[in-house]
ZAPASE-296896 format. One record per residue: residue in one letter; y, x, z of N, C-alpha, C, CB in turn. Coordinates in steps of 0.02 Angstrom, whole numbers, padded with zeros to 5 digits, always signed. Each point is the difference from the previous one (the first is absolute). Glycine has a CB too. Example, Ala and Ser with C-alpha at 12.3 -4.5 7.8 and 13.67 -1.06 7.14 Angstrom:
<pts>
A-00284+00660+00390+00059-00045+00000+00060+00045+00000-00059-00095+00062S+00112+00077-00098+00059+00042+00003+00055-00039+00037-00032+00059-00108
</pts>
This chain:
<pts>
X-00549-00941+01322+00073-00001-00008+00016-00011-00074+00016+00077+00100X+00021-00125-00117+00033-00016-00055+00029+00066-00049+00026-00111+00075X-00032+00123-00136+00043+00029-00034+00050-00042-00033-00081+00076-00007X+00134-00048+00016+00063-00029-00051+00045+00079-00019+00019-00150+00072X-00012+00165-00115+00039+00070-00012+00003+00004-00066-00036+00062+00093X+00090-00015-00120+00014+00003-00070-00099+00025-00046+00180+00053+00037X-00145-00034-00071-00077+00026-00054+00012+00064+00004-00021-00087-00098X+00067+00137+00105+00002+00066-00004+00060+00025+00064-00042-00006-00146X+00033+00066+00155+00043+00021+00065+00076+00008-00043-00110+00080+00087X+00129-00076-00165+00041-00001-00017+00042-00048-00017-00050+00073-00005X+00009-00145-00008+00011-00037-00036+00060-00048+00045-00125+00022-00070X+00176-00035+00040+00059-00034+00009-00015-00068+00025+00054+00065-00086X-00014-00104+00115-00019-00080-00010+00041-00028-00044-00035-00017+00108X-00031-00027-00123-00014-00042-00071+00068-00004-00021-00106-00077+00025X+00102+00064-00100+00067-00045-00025+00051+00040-00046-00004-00065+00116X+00029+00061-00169+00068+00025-00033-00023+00075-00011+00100-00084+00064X-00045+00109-00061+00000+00097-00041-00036+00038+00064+00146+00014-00081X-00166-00071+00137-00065+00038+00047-00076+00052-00026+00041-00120+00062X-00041+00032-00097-00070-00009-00039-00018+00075-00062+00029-00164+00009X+00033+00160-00050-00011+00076-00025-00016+00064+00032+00067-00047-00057X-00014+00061+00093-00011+00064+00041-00066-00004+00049+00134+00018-00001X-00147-00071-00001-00077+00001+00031-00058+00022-00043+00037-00093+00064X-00021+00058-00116-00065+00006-00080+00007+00071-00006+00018-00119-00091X+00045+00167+00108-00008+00066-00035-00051+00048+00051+00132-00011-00065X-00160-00021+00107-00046+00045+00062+00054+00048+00034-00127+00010-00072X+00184+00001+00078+00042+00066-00005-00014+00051+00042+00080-00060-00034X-00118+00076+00079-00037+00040+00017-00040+00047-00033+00016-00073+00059X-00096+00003-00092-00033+00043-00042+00037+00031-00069-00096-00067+00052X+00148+00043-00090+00017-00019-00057+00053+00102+00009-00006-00204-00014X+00011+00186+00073+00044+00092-00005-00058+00032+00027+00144-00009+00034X-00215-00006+00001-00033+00066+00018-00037-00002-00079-00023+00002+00160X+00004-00043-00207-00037+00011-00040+00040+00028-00076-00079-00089+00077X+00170+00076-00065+00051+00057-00034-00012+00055+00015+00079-00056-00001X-00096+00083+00060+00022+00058+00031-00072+00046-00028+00089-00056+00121X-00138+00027-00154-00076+00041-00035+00048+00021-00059-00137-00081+00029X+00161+00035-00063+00038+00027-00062+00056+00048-00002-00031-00099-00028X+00053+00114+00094+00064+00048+00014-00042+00058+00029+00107-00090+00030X-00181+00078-00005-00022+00073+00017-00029+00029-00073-00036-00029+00138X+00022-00033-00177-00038+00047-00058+00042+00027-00047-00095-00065+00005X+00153+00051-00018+00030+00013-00032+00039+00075+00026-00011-00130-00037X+00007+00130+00104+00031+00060+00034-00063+00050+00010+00102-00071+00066X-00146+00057-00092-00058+00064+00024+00001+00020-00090-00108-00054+00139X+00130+00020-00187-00003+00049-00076+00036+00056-00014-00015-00091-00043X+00014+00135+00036+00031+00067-00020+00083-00020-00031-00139+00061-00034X+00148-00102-00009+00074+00004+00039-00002-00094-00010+00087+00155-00043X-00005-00167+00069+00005-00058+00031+00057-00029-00057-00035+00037+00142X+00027-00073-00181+00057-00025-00042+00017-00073+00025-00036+00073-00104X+00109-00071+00139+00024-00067+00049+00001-00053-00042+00074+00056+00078X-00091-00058-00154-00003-00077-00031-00056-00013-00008+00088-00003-00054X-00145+00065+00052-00052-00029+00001-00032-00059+00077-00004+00120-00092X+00018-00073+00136-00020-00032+00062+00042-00091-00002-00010+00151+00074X+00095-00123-00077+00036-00067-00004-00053-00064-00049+00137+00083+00006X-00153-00058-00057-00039-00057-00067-00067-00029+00056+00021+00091-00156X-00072-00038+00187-00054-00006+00027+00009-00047+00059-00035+00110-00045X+00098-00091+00087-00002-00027+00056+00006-00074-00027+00046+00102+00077X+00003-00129-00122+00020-00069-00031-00062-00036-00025+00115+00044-00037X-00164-00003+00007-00043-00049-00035-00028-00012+00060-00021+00033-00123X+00006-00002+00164-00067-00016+00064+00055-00044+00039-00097+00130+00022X+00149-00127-00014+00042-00046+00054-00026-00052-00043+00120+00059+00058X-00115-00081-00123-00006-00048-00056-00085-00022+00025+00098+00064-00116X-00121-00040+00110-00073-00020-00047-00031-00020+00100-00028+00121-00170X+00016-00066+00207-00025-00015+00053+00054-00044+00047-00077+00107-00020X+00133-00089+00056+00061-00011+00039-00006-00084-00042+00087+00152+00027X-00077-00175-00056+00010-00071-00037-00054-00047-00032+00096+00059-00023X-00116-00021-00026-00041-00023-00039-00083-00024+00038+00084+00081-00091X-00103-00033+00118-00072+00006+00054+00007-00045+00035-00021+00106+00014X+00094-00095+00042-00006-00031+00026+00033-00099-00004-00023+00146+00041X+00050-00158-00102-00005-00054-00019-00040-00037-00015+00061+00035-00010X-00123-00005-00032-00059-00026-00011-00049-00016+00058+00024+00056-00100X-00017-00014+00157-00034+00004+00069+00024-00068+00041+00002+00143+00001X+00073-00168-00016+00000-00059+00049-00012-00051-00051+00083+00039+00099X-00084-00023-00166-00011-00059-00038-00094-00023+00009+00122+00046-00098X-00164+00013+00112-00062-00009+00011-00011-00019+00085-00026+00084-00112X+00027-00153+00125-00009-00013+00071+00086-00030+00027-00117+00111+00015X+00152-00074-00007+00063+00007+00031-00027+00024+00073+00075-00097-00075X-00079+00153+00087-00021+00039+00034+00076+00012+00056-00108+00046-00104X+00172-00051+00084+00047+00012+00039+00062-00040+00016-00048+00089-00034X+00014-00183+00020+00012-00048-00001+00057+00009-00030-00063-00036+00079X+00112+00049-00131+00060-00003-00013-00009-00076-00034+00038+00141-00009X+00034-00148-00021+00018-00073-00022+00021+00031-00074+00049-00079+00127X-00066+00125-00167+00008+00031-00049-00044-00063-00053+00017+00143+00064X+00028-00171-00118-00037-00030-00042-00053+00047-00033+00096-00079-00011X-00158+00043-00009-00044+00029-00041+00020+00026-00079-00069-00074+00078X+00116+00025-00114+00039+00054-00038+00039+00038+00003-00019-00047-00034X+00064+00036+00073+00042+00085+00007-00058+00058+00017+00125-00054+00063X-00185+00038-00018-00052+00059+00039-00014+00025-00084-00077-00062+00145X+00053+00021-00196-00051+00014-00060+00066+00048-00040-00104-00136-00013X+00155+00110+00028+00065+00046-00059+00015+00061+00009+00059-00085-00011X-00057+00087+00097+00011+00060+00006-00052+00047+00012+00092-00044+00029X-00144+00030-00034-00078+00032-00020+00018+00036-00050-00083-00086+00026X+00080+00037-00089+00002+00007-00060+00067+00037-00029-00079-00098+00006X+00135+00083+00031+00050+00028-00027+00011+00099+00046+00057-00167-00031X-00095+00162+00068+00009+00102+00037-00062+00013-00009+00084+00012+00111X-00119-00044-00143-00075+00052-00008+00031+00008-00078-00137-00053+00089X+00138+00002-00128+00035+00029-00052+00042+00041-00008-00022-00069-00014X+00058+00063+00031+00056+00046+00003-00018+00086+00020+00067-00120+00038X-00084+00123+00020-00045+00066+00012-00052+00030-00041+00020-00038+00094X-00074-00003-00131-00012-00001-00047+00025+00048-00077-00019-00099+00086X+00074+00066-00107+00028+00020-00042+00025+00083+00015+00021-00133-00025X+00004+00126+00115+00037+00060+00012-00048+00047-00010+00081-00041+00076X-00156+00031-00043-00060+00065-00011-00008-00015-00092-00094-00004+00151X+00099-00007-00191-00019-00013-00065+00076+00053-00039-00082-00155+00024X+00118+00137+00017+00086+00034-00026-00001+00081+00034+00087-00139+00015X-00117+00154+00049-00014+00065+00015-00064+00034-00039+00054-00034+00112X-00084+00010-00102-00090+00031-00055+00031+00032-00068-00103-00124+00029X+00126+00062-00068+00046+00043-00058+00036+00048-00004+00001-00071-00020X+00055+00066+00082+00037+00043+00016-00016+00066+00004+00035-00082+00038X-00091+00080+00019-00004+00072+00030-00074+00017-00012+00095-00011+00096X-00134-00045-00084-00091+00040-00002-00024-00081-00016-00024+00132+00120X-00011-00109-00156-00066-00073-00019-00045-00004+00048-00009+00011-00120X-00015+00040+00157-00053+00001+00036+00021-00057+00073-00038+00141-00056X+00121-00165+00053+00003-00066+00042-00017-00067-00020+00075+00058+00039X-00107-00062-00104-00026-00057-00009-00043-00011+00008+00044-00007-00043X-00094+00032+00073-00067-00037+00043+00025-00014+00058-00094+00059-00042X+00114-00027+00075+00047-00022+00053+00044-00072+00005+00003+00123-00006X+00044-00137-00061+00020-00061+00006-00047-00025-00016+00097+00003-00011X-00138-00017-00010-00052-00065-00037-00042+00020+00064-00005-00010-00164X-00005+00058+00224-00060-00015+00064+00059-00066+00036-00083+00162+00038X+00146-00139-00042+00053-00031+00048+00012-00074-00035+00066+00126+00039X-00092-00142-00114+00035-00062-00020-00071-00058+00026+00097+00060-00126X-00148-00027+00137-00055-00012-00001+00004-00014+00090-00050+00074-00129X+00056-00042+00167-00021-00017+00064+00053-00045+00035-00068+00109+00005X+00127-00098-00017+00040-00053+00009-00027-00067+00023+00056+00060-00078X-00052-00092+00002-00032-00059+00009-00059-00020+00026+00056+00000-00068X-00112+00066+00055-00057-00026+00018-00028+00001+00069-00010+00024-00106X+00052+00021+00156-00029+00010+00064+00060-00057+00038-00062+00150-00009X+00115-00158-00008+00043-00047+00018-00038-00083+00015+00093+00086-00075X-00113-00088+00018-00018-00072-00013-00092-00007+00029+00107-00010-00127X-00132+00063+00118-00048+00022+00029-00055-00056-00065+00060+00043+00162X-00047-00008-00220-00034-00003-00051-00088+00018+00009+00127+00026-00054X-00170-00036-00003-00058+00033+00020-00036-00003+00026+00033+00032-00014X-00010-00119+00084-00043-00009+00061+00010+00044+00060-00078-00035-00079X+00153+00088+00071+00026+00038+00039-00031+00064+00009+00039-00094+00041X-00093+00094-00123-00004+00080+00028+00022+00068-00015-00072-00053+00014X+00124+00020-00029+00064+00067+00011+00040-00007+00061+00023+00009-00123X-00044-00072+00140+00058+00012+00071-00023+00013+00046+00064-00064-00019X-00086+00130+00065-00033+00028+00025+00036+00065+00028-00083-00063-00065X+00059+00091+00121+00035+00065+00043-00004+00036-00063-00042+00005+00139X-00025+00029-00176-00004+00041-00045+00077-00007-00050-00149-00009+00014X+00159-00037-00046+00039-00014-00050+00075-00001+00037-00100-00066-00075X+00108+00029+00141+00061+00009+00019+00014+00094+00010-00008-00144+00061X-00021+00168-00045-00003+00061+00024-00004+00052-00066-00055-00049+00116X+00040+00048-00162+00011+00030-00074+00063-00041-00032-00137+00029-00021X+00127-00089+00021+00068-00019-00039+00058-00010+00043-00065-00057-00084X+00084+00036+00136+00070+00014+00040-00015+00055+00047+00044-00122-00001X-00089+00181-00029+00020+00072+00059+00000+00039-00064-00069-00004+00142X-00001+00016-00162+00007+00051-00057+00048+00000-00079-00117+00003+00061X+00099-00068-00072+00048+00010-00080+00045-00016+00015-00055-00018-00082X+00125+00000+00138+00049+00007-00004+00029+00115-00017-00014-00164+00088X-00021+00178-00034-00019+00080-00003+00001+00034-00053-00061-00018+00073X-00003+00016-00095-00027+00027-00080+00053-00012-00057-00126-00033+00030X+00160-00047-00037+00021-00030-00061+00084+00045-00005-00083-00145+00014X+00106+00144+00053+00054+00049+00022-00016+00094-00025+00018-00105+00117X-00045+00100-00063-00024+00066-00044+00013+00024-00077-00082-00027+00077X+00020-00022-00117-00005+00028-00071+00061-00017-00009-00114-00009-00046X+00161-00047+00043+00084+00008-00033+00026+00045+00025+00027-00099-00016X-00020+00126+00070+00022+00057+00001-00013+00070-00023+00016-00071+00063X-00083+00090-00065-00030+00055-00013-00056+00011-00066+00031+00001+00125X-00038-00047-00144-00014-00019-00074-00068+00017-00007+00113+00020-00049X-00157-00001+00126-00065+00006+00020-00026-00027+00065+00013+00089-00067X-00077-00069+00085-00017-00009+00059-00013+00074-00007-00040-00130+00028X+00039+00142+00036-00013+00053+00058-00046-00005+00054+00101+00015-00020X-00146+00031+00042-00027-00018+00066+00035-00023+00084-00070+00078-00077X+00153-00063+00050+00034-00020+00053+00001-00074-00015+00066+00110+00023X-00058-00132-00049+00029-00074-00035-00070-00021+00013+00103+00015-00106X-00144-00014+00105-00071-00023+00011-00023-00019+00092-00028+00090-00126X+00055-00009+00155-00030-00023+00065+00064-00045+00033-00090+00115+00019X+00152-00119-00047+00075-00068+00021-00052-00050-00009+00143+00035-00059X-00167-00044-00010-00041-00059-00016-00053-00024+00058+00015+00040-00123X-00063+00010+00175-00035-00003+00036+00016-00031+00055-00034+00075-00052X+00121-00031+00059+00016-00002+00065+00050-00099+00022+00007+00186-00014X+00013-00188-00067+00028-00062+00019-00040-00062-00013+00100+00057-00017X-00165-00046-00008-00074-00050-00005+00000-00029+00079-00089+00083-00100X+00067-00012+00136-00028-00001+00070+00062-00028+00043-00089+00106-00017X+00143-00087+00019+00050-00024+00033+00025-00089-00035+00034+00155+00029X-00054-00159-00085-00001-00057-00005-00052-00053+00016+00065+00052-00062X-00118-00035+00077-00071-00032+00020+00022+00003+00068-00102+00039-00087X+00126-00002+00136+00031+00000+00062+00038-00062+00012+00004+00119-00004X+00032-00131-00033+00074-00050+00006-00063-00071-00036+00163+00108-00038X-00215-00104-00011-00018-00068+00013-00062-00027+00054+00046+00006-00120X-00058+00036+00146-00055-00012+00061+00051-00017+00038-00102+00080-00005X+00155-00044+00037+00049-00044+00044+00003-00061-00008+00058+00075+00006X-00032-00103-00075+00051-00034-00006-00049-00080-00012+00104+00116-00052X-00167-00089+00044-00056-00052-00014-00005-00031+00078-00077+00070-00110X+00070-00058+00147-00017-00024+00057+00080-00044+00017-00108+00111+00037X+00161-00086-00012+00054-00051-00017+00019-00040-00050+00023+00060+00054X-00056-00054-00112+00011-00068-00054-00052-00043+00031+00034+00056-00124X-00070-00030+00136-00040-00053+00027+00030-00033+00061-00097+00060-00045X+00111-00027+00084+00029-00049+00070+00064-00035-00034-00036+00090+00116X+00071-00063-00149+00074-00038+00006-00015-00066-00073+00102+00142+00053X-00138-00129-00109-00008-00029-00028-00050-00058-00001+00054+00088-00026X-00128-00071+00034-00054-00048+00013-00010-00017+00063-00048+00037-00085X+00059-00005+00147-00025-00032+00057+00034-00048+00034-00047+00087+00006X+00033-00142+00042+00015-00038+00010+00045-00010+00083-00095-00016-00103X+00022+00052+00131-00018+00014+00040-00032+00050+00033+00020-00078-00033X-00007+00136+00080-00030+00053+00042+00002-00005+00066+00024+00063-00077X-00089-00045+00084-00003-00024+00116-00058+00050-00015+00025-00170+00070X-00027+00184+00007-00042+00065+00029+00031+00052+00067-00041+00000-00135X+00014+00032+00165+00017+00049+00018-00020+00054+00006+00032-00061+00023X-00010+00111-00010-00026+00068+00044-00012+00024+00031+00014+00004-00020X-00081+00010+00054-00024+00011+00059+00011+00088+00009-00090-00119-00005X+00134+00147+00051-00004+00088+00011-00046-00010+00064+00135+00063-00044X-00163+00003+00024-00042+00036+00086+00030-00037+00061-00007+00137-00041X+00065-00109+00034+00025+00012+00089+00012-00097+00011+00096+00165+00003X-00107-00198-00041-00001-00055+00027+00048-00041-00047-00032+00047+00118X+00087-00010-00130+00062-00083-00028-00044-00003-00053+00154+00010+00020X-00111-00069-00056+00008-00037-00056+00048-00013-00036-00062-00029+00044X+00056+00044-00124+00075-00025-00033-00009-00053-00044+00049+00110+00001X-00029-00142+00001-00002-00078-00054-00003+00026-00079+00092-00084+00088X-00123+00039-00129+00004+00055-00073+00036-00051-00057-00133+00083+00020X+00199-00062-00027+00062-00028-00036-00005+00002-00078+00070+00041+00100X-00040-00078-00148+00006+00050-00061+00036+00063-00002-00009-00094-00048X+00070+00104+00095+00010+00048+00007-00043+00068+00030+00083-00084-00009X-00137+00048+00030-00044+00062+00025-00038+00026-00078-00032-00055+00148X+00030+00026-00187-00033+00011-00062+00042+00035-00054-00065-00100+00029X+00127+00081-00025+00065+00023-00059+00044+00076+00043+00033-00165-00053X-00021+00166+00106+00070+00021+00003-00022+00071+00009+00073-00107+00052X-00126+00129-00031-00036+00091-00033-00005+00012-00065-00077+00009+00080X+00047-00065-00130-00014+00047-00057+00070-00021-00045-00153+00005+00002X+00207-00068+00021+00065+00006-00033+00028+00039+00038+00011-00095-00051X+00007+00115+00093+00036+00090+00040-00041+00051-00056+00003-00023+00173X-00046+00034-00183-00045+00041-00051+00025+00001-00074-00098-00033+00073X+00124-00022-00075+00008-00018-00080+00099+00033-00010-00115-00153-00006X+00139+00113+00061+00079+00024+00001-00014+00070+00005+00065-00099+00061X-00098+00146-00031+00020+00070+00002-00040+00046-00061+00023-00018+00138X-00049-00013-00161-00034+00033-00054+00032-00006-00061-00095-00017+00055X+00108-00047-00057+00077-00013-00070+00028+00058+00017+00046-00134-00009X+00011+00149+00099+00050+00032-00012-00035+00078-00003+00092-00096+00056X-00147+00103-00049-00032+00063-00030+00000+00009-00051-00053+00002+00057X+00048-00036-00105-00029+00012-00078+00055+00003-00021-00102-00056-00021X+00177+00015+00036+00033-00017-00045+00060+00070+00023-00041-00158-00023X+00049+00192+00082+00012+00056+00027-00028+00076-00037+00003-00089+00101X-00069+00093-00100-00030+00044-00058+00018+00021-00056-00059-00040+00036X+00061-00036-00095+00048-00005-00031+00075+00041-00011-00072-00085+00027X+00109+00070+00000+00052-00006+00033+00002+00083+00008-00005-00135+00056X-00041+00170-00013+00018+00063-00008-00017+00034-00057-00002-00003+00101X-00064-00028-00135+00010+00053-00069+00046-00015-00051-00109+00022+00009X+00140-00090-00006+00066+00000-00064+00037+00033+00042+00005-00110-00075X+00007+00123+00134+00054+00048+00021-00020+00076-00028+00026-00076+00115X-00082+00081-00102-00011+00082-00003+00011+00004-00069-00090+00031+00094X+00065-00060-00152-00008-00003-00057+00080-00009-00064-00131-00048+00069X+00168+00007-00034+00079-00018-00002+00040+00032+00022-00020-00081+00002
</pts>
């Protein structure tokens, strides 16, 4: 059976101010906000401009920037986005975020500048899949869009790490290595395959034909409820915390 289907279960059809709101992942782009709204809510206390500054650079640097460089490497989500506007606005919200972790570090604790320079650093390089891609990998997705959104929140808020802030770091690694084992197997069907045929043989005798939808529509049901998990979580500790 033929595939024909978008590239992502979110992604808009093609064309105009589609094409953006597609590039921003908006799914992943608020479950991988929502690490920076738990870490910032697990520090001993909660200062609302800090989080506001944190949440902006990561909307900036990951939400835009990542993922600009990501359709500029391949065009992975077929948009009609020129290749210079993709490179400007790379360049123009990683910068920018950038500056913002460089403008907080001063501000409040230095100890966020390894932090921006891990974040100015992986950006580009797991995006573009620098290195021969070996940063772009479960390991690295899973420390850099689970854990140091976490941690980097954290220390602006609390001007340390903690062993709480450490096992968030654990917990949103693993829950992020979750969301890319899913999401690997449907990039693959909706993006590279062409074609899927097969079926399924049960015991008692039937048979079910084997669709791309037999391949996508469990682990994207998996992916939609786990966003609205994470980003819910969230959600209750700036409540509890606010």
């Amino acid at each position: 059976m033929s595939v024909e289907q978008r590239p992502a279960f979110y992604a808009l059809a093609t064309g105009g101010w589609r094409d953006y709101v597609t590039l921003l992942h908006p799914p992943y782009t608020l479950w991988h906000l929502s690490y920076v709204a738990i870490g910032a809510a697990l520090a001993p206390e909660l200062p609302l401009d800090r989080l506001l500054w944190g949440l902006a650079a990561f909307a900036l640097a990951l939400g835009v920037g990542a993922h600009a460089l990501d359709e500029l490497n391949g065009r992975p989500l077929r948009t009609a986005i020129p290749n210079r506007v993709l490179i400007a606005l790379a360049v123009v919200s990683t910068g920018a975020a950038t500056a913002i972790g460089i403008g907080a570090a001063i501000a409040w604790t230095l100890w966020l500048l390894p932090f921006v320079a891990f974040g100015a650093f992986l950006v580009p390089t797991y995006s573009l899949e620098l290195f021969h891609g070996r940063v772009h990998s479960d390991l690295w997705f899973a420390l850099g869009w689970g854990s140091f959104p976490v941690l980097t929140a954290y220390v602006g808020a609390a001007e340390t790490v903690r062993p709480e802030a450490l096992l968030a770091g654990v917990f949103a690694a693993c829950l992020s290595l979750a969301q890319r084992h899913l999401s690997t197997q449907v990039r693959n069907v909706r993006r590279r395959a062409s074609a899927v045929s097969g079926t399924i043989s049960y015991r008692d005798g039937r048979e079910e034909p084997i669709a791309a939808e037999t391949l996508t529509c469990a682990p994207e049901a998996a992916l939609r409820a786990l966003t609205f998990a994470v980003v819910a979580l969230a959600a209750t500790l700036l409540a509890l915390r606010l």
